[in-house]
C-alpha positions in Angstrom: 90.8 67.8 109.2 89.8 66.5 106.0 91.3 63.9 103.2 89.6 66.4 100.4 92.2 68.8 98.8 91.0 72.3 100.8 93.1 74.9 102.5 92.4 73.0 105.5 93.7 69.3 104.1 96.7 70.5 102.8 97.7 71.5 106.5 96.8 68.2 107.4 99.6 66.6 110.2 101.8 64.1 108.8 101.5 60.6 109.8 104.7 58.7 109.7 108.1 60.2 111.0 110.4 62.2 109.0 113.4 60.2 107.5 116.0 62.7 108.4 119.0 60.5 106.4 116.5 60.2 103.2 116.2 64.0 103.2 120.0 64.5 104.1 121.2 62.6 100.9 118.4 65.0 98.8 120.9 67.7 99.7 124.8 67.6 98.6 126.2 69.8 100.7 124.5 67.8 103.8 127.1 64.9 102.8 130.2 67.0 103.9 132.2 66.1 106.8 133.8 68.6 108.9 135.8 69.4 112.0 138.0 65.9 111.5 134.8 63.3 110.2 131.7 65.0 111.6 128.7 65.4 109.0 127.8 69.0 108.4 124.8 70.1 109.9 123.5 73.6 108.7 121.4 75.7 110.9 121.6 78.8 109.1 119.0 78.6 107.1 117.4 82.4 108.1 120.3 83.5 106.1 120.7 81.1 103.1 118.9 77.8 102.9 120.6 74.8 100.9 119.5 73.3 97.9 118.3 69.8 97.2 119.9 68.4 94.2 116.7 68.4 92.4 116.6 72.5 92.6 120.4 72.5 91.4 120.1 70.3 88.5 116.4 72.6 87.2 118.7 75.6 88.1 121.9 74.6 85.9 119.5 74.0 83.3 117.4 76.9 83.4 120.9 79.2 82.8 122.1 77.0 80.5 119.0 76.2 78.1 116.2 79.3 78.9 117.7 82.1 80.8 115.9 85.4 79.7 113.9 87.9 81.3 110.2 86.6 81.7 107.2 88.2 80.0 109.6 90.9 78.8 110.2 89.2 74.9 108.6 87.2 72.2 111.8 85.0 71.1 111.9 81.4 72.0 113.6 81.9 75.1 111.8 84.7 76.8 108.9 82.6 76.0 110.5 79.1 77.0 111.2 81.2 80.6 107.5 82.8 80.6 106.4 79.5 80.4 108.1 77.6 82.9 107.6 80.6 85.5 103.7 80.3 84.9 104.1 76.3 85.4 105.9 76.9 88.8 103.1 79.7 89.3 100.3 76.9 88.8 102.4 74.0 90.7 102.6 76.8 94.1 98.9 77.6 93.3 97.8 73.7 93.0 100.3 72.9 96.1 98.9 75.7 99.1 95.3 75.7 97.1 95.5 79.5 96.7 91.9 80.8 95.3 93.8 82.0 91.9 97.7 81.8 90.6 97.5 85.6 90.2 97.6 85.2 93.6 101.1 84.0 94.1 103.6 86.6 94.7 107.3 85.4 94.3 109.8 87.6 96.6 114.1 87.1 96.5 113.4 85.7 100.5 111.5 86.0 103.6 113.0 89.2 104.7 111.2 91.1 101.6 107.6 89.0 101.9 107.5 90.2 105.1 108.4 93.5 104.4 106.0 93.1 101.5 103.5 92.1 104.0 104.0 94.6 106.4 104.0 97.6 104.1 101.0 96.6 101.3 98.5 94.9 104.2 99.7 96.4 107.3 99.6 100.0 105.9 95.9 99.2 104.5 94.7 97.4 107.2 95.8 98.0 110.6 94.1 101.1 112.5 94.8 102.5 115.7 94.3 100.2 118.7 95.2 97.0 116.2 97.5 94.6 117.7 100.2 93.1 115.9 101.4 89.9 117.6 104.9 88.4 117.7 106.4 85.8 120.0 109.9 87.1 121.7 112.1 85.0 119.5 111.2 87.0 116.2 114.3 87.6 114.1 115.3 91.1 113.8 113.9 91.3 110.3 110.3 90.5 111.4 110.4 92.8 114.3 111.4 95.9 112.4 108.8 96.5 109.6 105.9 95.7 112.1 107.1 98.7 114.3 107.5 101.0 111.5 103.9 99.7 110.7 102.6 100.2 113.8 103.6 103.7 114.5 102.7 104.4 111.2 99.1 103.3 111.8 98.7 103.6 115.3 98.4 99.7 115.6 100.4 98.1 119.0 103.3 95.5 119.1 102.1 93.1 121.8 104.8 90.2 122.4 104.0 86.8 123.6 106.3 84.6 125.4 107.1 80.8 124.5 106.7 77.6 126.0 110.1 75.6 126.3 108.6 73.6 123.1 108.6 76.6 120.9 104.6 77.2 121.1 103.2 80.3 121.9 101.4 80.9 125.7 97.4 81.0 124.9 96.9 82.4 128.3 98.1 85.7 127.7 
Protein backbone atom coordinates (compact mmCIF):
# COMPACT_ATOMS: atom_id res chain seq x y z
CA UNK A 1 0.00 0.00 0.00
CA UNK A 2 0.85 3.45 -0.57
CA UNK A 3 0.57 7.06 1.48
CA UNK A 4 -0.32 8.75 -2.21
CA UNK A 5 -4.05 9.35 -2.71
CA UNK A 6 -4.79 6.29 -5.43
CA UNK A 7 -7.55 3.78 -5.42
CA UNK A 8 -5.21 1.60 -3.65
CA UNK A 9 -4.29 4.27 -0.62
CA UNK A 10 -7.64 5.03 0.09
CA UNK A 11 -8.14 1.25 1.08
CA UNK A 12 -5.31 1.64 3.09
CA UNK A 13 -5.84 -0.45 6.78
CA UNK A 14 -6.33 1.78 9.53
CA UNK A 15 -3.81 2.12 12.21
CA UNK A 16 -5.11 2.88 15.62
CA UNK A 17 -8.29 1.10 17.02
CA UNK A 18 -11.72 2.31 16.54
CA UNK A 19 -13.19 4.38 19.47
CA UNK A 20 -16.47 2.72 19.61
CA UNK A 21 -17.87 5.41 22.52
CA UNK A 22 -16.51 8.52 20.27
CA UNK A 23 -18.54 7.07 17.34
CA UNK A 24 -21.59 6.08 19.72
CA UNK A 25 -22.10 9.78 20.88
CA UNK A 26 -21.81 10.86 16.83
CA UNK A 27 -25.18 9.09 16.73
CA UNK A 28 -28.41 10.19 19.04
CA UNK A 29 -30.30 7.44 18.98
CA UNK A 30 -27.06 5.22 20.17
CA UNK A 31 -27.52 7.21 23.61
CA UNK A 32 -30.95 5.46 24.41
CA UNK A 33 -31.30 3.08 27.12
CA UNK A 34 -33.53 0.24 26.98
CA UNK A 35 -34.90 -2.94 28.47
CA UNK A 36 -34.56 -1.18 32.26
CA UNK A 37 -30.86 0.92 31.78
CA UNK A 38 -29.17 -1.04 28.92
CA UNK A 39 -27.69 1.22 25.93
CA UNK A 40 -29.30 0.48 22.67
CA UNK A 41 -27.32 -1.31 20.32
CA UNK A 42 -28.68 -1.38 16.66
CA UNK A 43 -27.85 -4.18 14.47
CA UNK A 44 -30.23 -3.65 11.88
CA UNK A 45 -28.63 -1.74 9.76
CA UNK A 46 -29.40 -4.05 6.36
CA UNK A 47 -32.82 -2.53 6.84
CA UNK A 48 -32.32 1.15 7.97
CA UNK A 49 -28.97 2.50 9.11
CA UNK A 50 -28.99 5.45 11.78
CA UNK A 51 -27.88 8.74 11.39
CA UNK A 52 -25.02 10.68 12.95
CA UNK A 53 -26.07 13.95 14.12
CA UNK A 54 -24.00 15.64 11.57
CA UNK A 55 -26.41 13.96 8.62
CA UNK A 56 -29.55 15.10 10.68
CA UNK A 57 -28.65 18.65 11.30
CA UNK A 58 -27.54 18.96 6.93
CA UNK A 59 -30.81 17.07 6.48
CA UNK A 60 -33.21 19.52 8.65
CA UNK A 61 -31.56 22.19 6.79
CA UNK A 62 -31.73 21.05 3.42
CA UNK A 63 -35.85 20.75 3.88
CA UNK A 64 -36.03 23.71 5.63
CA UNK A 65 -33.73 26.24 3.48
CA UNK A 66 -33.22 24.33 -0.24
CA UNK A 67 -35.63 21.55 -0.82
CA UNK A 68 -36.51 21.46 -4.69
CA UNK A 69 -36.11 19.03 -7.30
CA UNK A 70 -32.35 19.08 -8.61
CA UNK A 71 -31.46 20.08 -12.17
CA UNK A 72 -35.13 20.33 -12.88
CA UNK A 73 -35.44 24.51 -12.31
CA UNK A 74 -33.62 27.74 -12.70
CA UNK A 75 -35.03 29.57 -9.41
CA UNK A 76 -32.72 30.04 -6.45
CA UNK A 77 -33.68 26.93 -4.91
CA UNK A 78 -33.55 24.36 -7.53
CA UNK A 79 -30.35 25.88 -8.17
CA UNK A 80 -29.19 26.12 -4.35
CA UNK A 81 -30.18 22.04 -4.37
CA UNK A 82 -28.32 21.42 -7.91
CA UNK A 83 -25.55 22.83 -6.30
CA UNK A 84 -25.12 21.17 -3.16
CA UNK A 85 -25.94 17.68 -4.95
CA UNK A 86 -22.89 18.33 -7.44
CA UNK A 87 -20.66 19.32 -4.16
CA UNK A 88 -21.68 15.91 -2.46
CA UNK A 89 -21.03 14.40 -6.10
CA UNK A 90 -17.39 15.88 -6.07
CA UNK A 91 -16.79 15.16 -2.08
CA UNK A 92 -17.86 11.00 -3.06
CA UNK A 93 -15.69 11.40 -6.22
CA UNK A 94 -12.59 13.04 -4.24
CA UNK A 95 -13.27 10.47 -1.17
CA UNK A 96 -13.19 6.68 -3.23
CA UNK A 97 -10.96 8.57 -6.13
CA UNK A 98 -13.45 7.51 -8.79
CA UNK A 99 -11.82 8.38 -12.43
CA UNK A 100 -14.76 11.11 -12.95
CA UNK A 101 -17.87 12.42 -10.74
CA UNK A 102 -20.11 11.44 -13.69
CA UNK A 103 -19.20 8.47 -12.41
CA UNK A 104 -21.05 8.43 -9.15
CA UNK A 105 -24.38 6.92 -9.20
CA UNK A 106 -26.63 7.77 -6.08
CA UNK A 107 -29.31 4.81 -5.44
CA UNK A 108 -32.33 5.15 -2.34
CA UNK A 109 -30.12 1.90 -0.69
CA UNK A 110 -28.14 -1.17 -1.28
CA UNK A 111 -30.96 -3.25 -2.30
CA UNK A 112 -31.37 -1.07 -5.69
CA UNK A 113 -27.30 -0.65 -6.35
CA UNK A 114 -27.22 -4.05 -6.42
CA UNK A 115 -30.08 -4.54 -8.41
CA UNK A 116 -28.60 -1.78 -10.53
CA UNK A 117 -25.56 -3.71 -10.70
CA UNK A 118 -26.89 -6.84 -11.43
CA UNK A 119 -29.21 -5.82 -14.26
CA UNK A 120 -26.96 -2.86 -16.22
CA UNK A 121 -23.35 -4.89 -15.78
CA UNK A 122 -24.46 -8.34 -15.28
CA UNK A 123 -26.88 -8.32 -18.30
CA UNK A 124 -23.87 -6.72 -20.44
CA UNK A 125 -21.23 -8.63 -19.21
CA UNK A 126 -21.72 -12.04 -18.00
CA UNK A 127 -21.82 -14.87 -20.76
CA UNK A 128 -22.46 -18.42 -20.41
CA UNK A 129 -20.01 -20.39 -18.30
CA UNK A 130 -19.41 -16.88 -16.17
CA UNK A 131 -19.30 -17.45 -12.52
CA UNK A 132 -20.89 -15.21 -10.21
CA UNK A 133 -19.56 -15.69 -6.68
CA UNK A 134 -21.33 -15.23 -3.31
CA UNK A 135 -20.42 -16.37 0.12
CA UNK A 136 -23.46 -18.44 1.92
CA UNK A 137 -24.32 -15.63 4.23
CA UNK A 138 -25.61 -13.29 1.31
CA UNK A 139 -28.81 -11.53 2.30
CA UNK A 140 -31.78 -12.49 0.27
CA UNK A 141 -31.65 -9.28 -1.71
CA UNK A 142 -28.11 -10.01 -3.11
CA UNK A 143 -28.89 -13.58 -3.90
CA UNK A 144 -32.01 -12.84 -5.98
CA UNK A 145 -30.98 -10.52 -8.84
CA UNK A 146 -27.76 -12.56 -9.46
CA UNK A 147 -29.96 -15.69 -10.19
CA UNK A 148 -32.26 -13.90 -12.39
CA UNK A 149 -28.94 -12.66 -14.02
CA UNK A 150 -27.51 -15.75 -14.34
CA UNK A 151 -30.25 -17.68 -15.98
CA UNK A 152 -30.66 -14.87 -17.94
CA UNK A 153 -27.11 -15.03 -19.33
CA UNK A 154 -26.26 -18.38 -18.85
CA UNK A 155 -23.54 -17.30 -16.13
CA UNK A 156 -23.35 -19.86 -12.81
CA UNK A 157 -24.01 -19.01 -9.11
CA UNK A 158 -21.04 -20.68 -7.40
CA UNK A 159 -21.26 -20.21 -3.39
CA UNK A 160 -18.33 -20.13 -1.20
CA UNK A 161 -18.38 -21.02 2.45
CA UNK A 162 -16.89 -18.84 5.36
CA UNK A 163 -14.32 -19.09 7.86
CA UNK A 164 -15.63 -18.59 11.54
CA UNK A 165 -14.04 -14.94 11.08
CA UNK A 166 -16.35 -13.97 8.38
CA UNK A 167 -13.61 -14.39 5.40
CA UNK A 168 -14.19 -16.24 2.55
CA UNK A 169 -12.33 -20.05 2.04
CA UNK A 170 -9.49 -19.31 -0.81
CA UNK A 171 -9.14 -22.98 -1.26
CA UNK A 172 -12.23 -23.63 -3.04
Amino acid sequence: MTDNPSKEGSLKKQSSPIEVEKIRRDFPVLRRKVHGDKPLVYLDNAASSQKPQIVIDKLSDYYSRHNANVHRGIHALSEEATDAYEEAREKVNNFINAESSRNIVYTKGTTESINLVANAWGRKFLEPGDEIVLTYMEHHSNIVPWHIVARDTGAKIRGVELHEIGRARSEE
